[in-house]
C-alpha positions in Angstrom: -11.8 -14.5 -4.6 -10.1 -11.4 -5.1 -6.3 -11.3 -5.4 -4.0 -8.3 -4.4 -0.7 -7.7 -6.0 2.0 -6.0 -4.0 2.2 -2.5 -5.9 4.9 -0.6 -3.7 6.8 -0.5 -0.6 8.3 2.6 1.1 7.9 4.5 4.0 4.7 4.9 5.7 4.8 9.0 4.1 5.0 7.6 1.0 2.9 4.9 0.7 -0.1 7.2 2.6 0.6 9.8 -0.5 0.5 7.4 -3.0 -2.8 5.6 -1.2 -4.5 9.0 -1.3 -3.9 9.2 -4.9 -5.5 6.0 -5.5 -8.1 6.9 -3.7 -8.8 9.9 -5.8 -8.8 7.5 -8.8 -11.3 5.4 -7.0 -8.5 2.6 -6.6 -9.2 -0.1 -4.1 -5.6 -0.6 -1.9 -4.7 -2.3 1.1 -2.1 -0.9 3.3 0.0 -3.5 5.1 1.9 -1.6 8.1 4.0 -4.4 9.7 5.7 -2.1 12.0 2.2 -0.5 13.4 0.1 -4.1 13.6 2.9 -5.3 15.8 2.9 -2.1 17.9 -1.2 -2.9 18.4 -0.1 -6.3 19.4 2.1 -5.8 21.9 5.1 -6.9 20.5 7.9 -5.1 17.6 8.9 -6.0 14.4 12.5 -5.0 12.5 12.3 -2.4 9.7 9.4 0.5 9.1 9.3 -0.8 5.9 5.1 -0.1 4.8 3.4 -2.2 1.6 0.9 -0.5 -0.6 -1.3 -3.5 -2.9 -4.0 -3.3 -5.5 -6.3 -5.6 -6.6 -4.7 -7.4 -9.4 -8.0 -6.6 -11.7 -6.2 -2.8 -11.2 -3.0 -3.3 -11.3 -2.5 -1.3 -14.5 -4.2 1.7 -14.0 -1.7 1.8 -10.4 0.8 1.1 -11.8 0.2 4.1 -14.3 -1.2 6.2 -11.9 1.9 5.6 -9.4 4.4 6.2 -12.7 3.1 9.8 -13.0 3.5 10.7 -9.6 
């Protein structure tokens, strides 16, 4: 099974930035948008608060990649 490791939380700006730049560096990411699943649903949620996670297998190279950002 492959684990994910929360790598960042911000605003929905910033966590689509630093997605993109994982995505240049051929990353695999999840983006967890609390705010917008709820929205879909029908109901809200508190905060706008966006997660960003990484498989933990690339955890290191994120975190390096998110440093020089």
């Amino acid at each position: 099974m492959k684990e994910h490791i929360k790598l960042y939380t911000g605003s929905s700006i910033e966590v689509n930035r630093l997605a993109s730049i994982l995505e240049e560096q051929k990353i695999t990411f999840i983006v967890k948008n609390p705010h917008e699943s709820g929205r879909l649903a029908g109901f809200g949620t508190s905060g706008e608060s966006v997660e960003l996670f990484v498989l933990n297998s690339d955890i290191e190279k994120a975190q390096s990649v998110i440093s020089d950002y």
